[in-house]
NUKE-347101 format. One record per residue (C-alpha): x negated, y, z negated; residue in three letters; chain. Coordinates in Angstrom, 1 decimal, padded with zeros to 4 digits. Layout:
SITE X Y Z Ala A
...
// end
This chain:
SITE 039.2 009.5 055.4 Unk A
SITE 038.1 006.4 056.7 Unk A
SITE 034.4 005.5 055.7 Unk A
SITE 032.0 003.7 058.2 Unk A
SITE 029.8 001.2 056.9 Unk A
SITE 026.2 002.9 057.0 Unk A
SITE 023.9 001.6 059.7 Unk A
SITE 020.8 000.6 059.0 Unk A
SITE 018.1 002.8 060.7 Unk A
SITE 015.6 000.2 060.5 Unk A
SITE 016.2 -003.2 061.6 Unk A
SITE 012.8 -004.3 061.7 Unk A
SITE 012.2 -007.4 060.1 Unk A
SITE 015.8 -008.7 060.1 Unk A
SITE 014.6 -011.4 062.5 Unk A
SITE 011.8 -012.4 060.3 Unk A
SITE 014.4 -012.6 057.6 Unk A
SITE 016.6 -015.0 059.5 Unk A
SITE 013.7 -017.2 060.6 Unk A
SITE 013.1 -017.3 056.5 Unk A
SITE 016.7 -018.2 055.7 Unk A
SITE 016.6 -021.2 058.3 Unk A
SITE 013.9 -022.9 057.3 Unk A
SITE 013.7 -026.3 056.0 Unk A
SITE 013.8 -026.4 052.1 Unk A
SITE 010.4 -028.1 051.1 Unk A
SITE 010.5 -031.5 049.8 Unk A
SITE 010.1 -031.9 045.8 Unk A
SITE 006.9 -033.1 045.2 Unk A
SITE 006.5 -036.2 043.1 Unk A
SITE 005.1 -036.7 040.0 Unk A
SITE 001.5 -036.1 039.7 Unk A
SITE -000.4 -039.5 038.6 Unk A
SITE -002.4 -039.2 035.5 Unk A
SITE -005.9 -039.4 036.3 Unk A
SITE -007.8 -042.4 035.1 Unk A
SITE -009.8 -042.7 031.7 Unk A
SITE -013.8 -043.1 032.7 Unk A
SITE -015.0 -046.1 031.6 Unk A
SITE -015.7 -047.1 028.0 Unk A
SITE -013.1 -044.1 026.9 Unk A
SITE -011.3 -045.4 024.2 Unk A
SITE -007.6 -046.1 025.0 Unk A
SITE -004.9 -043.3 023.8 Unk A
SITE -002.2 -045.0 022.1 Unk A
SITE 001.2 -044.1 024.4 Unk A
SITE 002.7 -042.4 020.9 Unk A
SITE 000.6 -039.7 021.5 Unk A
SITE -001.9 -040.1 018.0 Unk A
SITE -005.4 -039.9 017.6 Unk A
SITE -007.6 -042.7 020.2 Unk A
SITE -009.4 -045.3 017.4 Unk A
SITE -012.1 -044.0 015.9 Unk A
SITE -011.2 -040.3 015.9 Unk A
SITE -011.8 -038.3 012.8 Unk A
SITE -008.8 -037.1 010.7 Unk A
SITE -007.1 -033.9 011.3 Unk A
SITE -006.4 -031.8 008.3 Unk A
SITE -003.1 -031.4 007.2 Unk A
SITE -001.5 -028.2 008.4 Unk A
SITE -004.4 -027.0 011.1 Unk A
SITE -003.1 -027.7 014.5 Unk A
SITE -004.8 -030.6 015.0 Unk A
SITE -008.3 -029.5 014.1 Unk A
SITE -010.6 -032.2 012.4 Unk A
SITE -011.6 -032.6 008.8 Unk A
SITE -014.0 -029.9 007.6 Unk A
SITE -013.5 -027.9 011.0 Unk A
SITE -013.1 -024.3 009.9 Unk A
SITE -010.2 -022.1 010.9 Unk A
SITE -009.3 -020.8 014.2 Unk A
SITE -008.5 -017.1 013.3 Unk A
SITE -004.9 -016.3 015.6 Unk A
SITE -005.0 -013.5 017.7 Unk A
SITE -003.5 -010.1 016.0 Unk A
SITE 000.4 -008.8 017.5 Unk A
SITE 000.1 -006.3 020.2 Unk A
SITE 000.6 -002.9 018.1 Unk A
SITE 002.2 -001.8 021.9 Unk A
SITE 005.4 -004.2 021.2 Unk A
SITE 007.6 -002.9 018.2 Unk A
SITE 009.4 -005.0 016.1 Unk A
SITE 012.8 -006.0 016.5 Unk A
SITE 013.7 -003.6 013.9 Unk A
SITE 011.5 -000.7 014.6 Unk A
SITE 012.5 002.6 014.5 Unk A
SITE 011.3 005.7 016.8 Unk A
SITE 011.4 009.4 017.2 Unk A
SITE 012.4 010.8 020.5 Unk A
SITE 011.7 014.8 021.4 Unk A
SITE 013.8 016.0 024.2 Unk A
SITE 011.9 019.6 025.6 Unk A
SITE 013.7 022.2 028.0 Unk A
SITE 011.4 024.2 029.8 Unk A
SITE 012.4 027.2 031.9 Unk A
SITE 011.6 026.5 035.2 Unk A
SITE 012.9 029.8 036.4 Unk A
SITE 010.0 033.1 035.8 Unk A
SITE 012.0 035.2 032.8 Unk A
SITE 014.4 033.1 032.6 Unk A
SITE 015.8 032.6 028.4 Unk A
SITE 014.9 029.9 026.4 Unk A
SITE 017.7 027.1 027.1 Unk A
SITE 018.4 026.9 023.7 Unk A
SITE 022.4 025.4 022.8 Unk A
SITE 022.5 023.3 025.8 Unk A
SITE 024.5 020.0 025.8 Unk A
SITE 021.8 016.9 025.5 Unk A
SITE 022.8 013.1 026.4 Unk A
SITE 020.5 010.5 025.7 Unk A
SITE 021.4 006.8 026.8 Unk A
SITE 018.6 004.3 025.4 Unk A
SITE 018.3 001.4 028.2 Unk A
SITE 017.2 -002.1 027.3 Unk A
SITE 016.6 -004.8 029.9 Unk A
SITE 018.3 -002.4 032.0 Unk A
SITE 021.3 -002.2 029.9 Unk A
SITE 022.6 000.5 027.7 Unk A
SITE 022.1 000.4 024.3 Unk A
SITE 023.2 003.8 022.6 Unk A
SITE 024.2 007.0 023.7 Unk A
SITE 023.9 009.8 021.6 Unk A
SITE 024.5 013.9 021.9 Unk A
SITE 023.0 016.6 020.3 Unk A
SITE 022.1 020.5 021.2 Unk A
SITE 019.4 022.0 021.8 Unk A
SITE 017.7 023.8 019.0 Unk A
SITE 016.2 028.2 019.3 Unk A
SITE 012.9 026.6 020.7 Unk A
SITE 014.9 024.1 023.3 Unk A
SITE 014.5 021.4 021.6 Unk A
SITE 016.2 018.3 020.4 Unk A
SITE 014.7 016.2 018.0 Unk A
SITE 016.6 012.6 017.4 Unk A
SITE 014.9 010.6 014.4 Unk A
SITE 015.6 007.0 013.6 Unk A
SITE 016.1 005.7 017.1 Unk A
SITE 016.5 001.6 017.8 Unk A
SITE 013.1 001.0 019.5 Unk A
SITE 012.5 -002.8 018.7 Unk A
SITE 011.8 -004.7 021.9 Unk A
SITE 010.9 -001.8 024.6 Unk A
SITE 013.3 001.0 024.9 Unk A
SITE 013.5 003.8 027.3 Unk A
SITE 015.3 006.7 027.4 Unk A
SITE 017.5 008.1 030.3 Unk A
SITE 017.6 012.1 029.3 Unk A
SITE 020.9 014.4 030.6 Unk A
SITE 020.7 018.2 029.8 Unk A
SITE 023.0 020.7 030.7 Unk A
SITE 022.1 024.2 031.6 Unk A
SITE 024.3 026.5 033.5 Unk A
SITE 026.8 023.8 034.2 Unk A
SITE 024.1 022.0 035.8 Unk A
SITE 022.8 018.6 035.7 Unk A
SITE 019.3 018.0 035.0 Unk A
SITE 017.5 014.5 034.5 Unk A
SITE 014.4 012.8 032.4 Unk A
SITE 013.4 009.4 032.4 Unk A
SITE 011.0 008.5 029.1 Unk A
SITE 008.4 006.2 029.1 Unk A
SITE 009.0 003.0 026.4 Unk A
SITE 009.2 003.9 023.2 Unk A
SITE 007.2 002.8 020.4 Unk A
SITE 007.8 003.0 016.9 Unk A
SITE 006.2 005.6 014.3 Unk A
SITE 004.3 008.7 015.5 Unk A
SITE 003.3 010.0 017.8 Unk A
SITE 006.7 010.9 018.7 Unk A
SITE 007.7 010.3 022.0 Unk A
SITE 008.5 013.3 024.9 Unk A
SITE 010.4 013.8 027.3 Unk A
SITE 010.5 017.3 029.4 Unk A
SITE 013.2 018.3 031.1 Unk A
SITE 012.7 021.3 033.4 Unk A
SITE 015.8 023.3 034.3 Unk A
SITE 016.9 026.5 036.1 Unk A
SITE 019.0 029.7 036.1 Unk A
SITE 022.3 029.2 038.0 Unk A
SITE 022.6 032.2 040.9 Unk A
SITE 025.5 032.7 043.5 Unk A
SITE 023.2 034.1 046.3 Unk A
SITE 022.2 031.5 048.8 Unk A
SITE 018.3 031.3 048.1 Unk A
SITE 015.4 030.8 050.8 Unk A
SITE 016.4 027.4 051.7 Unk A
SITE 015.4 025.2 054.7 Unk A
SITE 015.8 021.7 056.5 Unk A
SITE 012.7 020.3 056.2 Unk A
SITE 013.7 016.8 058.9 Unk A
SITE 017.0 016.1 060.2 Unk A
SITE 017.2 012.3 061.7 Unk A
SITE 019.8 011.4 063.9 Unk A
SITE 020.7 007.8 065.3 Unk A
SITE 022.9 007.3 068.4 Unk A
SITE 024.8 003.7 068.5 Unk A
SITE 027.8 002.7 070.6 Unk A
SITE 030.7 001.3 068.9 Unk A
SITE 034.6 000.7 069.8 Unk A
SITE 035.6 004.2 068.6 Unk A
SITE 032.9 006.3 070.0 Unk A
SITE 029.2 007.5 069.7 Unk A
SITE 028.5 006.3 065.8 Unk A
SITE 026.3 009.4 064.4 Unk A
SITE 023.8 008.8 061.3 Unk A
SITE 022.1 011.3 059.9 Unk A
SITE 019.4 012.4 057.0 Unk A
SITE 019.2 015.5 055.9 Unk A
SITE 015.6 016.1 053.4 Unk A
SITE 016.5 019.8 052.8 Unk A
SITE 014.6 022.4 050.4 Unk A
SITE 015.5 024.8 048.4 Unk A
SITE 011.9 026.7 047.9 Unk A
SITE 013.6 029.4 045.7 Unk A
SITE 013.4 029.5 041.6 Unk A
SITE 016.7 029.6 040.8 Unk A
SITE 019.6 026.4 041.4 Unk A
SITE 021.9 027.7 043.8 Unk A
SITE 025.7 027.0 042.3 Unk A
SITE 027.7 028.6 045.7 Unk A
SITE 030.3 031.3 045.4 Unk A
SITE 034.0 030.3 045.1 Unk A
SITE 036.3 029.5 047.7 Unk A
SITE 040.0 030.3 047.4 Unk A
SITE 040.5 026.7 046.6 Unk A
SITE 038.1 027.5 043.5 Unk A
SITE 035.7 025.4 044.4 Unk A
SITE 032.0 026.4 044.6 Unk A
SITE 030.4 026.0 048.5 Unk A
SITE 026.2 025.7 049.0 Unk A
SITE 025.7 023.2 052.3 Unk A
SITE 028.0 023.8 054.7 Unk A
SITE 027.1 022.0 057.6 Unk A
SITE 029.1 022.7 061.6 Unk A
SITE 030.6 019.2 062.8 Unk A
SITE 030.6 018.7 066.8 Unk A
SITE 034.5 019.7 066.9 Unk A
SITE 035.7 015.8 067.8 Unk A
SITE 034.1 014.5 065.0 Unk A
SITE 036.0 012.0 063.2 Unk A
SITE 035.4 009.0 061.0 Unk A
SITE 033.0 010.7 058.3 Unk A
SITE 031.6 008.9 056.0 Unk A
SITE 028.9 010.6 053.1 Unk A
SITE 026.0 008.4 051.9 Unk A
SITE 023.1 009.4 049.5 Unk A
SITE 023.4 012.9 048.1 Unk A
SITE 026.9 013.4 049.3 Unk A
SITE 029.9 011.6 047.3 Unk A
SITE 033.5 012.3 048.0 Unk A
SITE 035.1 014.9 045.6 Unk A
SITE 032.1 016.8 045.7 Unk A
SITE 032.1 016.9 049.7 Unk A
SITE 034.1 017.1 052.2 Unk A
SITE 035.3 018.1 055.5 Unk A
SITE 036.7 021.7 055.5 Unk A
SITE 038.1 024.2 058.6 Unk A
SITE 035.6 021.4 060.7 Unk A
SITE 032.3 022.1 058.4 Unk A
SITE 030.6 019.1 056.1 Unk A
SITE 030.7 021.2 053.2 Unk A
SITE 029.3 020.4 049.8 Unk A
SITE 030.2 021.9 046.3 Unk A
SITE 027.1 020.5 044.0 Unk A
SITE 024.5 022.9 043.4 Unk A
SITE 021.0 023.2 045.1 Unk A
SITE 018.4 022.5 042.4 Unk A
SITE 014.9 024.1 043.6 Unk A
SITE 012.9 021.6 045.2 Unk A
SITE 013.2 018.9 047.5 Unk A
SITE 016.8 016.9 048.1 Unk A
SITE 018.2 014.4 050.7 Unk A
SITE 021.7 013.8 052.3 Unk A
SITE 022.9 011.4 054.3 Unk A
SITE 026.4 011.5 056.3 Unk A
SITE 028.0 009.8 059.3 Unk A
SITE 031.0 010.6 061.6 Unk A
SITE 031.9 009.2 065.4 Unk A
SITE 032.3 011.7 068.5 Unk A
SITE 034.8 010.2 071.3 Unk A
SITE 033.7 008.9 074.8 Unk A
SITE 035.9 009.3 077.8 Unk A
SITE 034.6 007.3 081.2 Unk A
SITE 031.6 006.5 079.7 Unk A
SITE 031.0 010.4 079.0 Unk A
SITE 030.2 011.9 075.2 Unk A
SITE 028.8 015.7 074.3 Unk A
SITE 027.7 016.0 070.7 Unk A
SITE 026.6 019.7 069.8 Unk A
SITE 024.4 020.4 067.0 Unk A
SITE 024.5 023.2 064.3 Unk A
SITE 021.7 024.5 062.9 Unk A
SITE 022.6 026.8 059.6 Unk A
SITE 018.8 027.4 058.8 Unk A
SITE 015.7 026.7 059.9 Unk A
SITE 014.7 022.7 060.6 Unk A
SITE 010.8 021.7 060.6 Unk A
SITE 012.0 019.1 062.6 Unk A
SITE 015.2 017.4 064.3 Unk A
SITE 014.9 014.0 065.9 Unk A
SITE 017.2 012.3 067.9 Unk A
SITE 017.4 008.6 068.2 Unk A
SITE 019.4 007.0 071.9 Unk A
SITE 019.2 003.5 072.3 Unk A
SITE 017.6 002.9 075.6 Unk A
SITE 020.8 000.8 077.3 Unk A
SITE 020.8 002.6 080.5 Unk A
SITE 022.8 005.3 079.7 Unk A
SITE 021.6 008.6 081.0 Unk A
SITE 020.5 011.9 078.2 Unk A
SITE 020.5 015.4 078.8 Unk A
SITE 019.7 017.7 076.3 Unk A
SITE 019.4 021.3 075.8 Unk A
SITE 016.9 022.5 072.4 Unk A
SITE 015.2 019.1 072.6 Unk A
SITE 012.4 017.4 074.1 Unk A
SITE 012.0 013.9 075.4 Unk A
SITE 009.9 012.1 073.6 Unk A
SITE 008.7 008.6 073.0 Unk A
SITE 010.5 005.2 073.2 Unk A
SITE 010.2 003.0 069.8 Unk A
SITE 011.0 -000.4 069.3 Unk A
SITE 013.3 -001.3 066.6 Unk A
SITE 013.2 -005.1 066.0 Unk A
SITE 012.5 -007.7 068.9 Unk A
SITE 015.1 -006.4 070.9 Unk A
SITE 016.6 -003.2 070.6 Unk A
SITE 014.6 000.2 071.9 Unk A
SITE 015.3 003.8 071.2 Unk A
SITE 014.5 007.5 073.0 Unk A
SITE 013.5 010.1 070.8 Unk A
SITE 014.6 013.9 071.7 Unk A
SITE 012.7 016.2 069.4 Unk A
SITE 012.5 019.6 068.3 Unk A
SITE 010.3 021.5 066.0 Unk A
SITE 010.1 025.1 064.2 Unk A
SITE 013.9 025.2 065.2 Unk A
SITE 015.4 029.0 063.7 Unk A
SITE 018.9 029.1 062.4 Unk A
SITE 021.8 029.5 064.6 Unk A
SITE 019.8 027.9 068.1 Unk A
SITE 021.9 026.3 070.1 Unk A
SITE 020.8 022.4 070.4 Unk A
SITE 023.0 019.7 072.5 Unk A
SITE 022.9 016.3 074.1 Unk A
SITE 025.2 015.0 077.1 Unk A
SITE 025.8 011.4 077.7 Unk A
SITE 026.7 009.6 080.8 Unk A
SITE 026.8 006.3 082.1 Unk A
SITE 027.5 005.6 078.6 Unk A
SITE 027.8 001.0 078.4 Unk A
SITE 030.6 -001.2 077.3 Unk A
SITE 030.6 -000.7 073.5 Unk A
SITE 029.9 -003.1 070.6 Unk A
SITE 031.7 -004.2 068.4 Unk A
SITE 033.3 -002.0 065.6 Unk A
SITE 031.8 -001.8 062.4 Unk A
SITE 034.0 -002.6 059.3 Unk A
SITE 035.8 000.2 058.2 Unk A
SITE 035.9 000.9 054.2 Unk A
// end
């Protein structure tokens, strides 16, 4: 498919940026003068010793005169380890589904990052208490650990905190869930869309923040293909052009029989995806229909206000926001939509359009 390069909901402060890149590079500043020594102060030789008359330093104390007792140095900060400290890390499962068995043999991946590189991997399984316990672990210099267990064939994540050598050992809890085929109560809690007019059409952005407000992650049931479905999401039928963003990556979505379909599971909680396809225009006409497969909290649509005329059917006019200096937007929205309501908008009058966006 050919992607679309994503377009930037907000443009605000682009303008400000460009105004930042053109000005004038400050002169360099010359070097400060020296200030003057008062009057009577006797002269510092230019080599940098002792002005005459000043008492002599003792050998080895940083300057300090003769008979001048020590200076006692600050103590190391017991937070920084040594280069070559060594740490404990404590990987912890919990069952985040009510009943649910102790994840106990599940796959654990632990990359240690450093200055935001890697600086070990290392696997182990989880022990009859879902545990992992990994002794002896390069800590000198701030360490953190970037935590990957496996349950059900699922993916679930922990970031640790820097690590510090010696006890107490360092945690990290990693809360995971039972796999289940049946869809679960899920809903979409905002869905954003943004209008713009390019060569090939009516350019279409939109966010998805969906929730899945069950206790179990929902894996999908197998197509004939074999692969698992959970989001499946009805494209206006002239889509064209998609292109996934955040939460969507090609291989694990795609467009199927005309749906946006996606074959990751739904871990409970909150999640975002972000997609983009083109509808046609014909004489300055465009129709875009929009599926709702659950319930929304709330669906926004974004127009720019170029003179083109809207009518929508679901959806309320709203305000008109500025976006930058220039560039204004209608809002259509919608609230406490139910699953499977019909929601549309018609354009006409649609302008000339801009100019394409690079294709990927």
């Amino acid at each position: 498919m050919r992607r679309i390069a994503a377009y930037a909901i907000v443009v605000i402060g682009l303008a400000a940026a460009g105004a930042w890149l053109g000005a004038e590079t400050p002169p360099e500043k010359a070097p400060e003068a020296k200030p003057a020594l008062p009057p009577g102060h006797p002269t510092i030789p230019q080599s940098g010793g002792l002005p005459p008359g000043h008492p002599p330093t003792a050998p080895g104390s940083g300057g300090l005169p003769m008979g001048h007792p020590p200076i006692p140095t600050a103590a190391p900060d017991a937070n920084v380890p040594p280069p070559d400290a060594k740490g404990t890390l404590v990987v912890q499962a919990v069952q985040g589904t009510p009943n649910g068995p102790v994840a106990k043999g599940d796959s654990v991946v632990v990359v240690l990052i450093q200055n935001d590189k890697s600086l070990k991997r290392i696997e182990a399984k989880l022990d009859d208490k879902g545990q992992a316990v990994l002794e002896n672990l390069p800590v000198g210099g701030g360490v953190q650990s970037l935590v990957t267990v496996k349950h059900g064939d699922i993916s679930y994540w922990g970031i640790g905190e820097t690590m510090h050598a010696g006890p107490p050992d360092h945690r990290v809890t990693v809360t995971v869930y039972e796999p289940t085929e049946e869809p679960p109560p899920w809903v979409i809690r905002a869905r954003h869309m943004l209008v713009r007019r390019i060569e090939e059409g009516l350019y279409i952005r939109e966010v998805l923040a969906v929730e899945n407000t069950g206790d179990k992650a929902w894996i999908g049931r197998k197509g004939d293909d074999g692969k698992r479905v959970t989001l499946s999401l009805r494209l206006p039928p002239s889509a064209g052009h998609i292109a996934f963003g955040g939460g969507l990556q090609e291989g694990s979505a795609e467009l199927l029989n005309g749906n946006l379909v996606n074959h990751t599971a739904l871990r409970p909680g909150k999640a975002q995806f972000q997609f983009a396809y083109v509808i046609p225009v014909g004489e300055g006409k465009a129709n875009l229909d929009i599926a709702c497969p659950t319930d929304i909290d709330q669906l926004i649509l974004g127009v720019p206000d170029d003179g083109s005329k809207v009518s929508t059917k679901g959806l309320n006019a709203a305000d008109v926001m500025s976006m930058g200096q220039t560039m204004k937007v209608r809002l259509y929205k919608a609230e406490n939509v139910k699953a499977g309501t019909a929601i549309s908008a018609s354009f006409t009058g649609i302008p000339l359009p801009l100019p394409a966006l690079p294709a990927k």
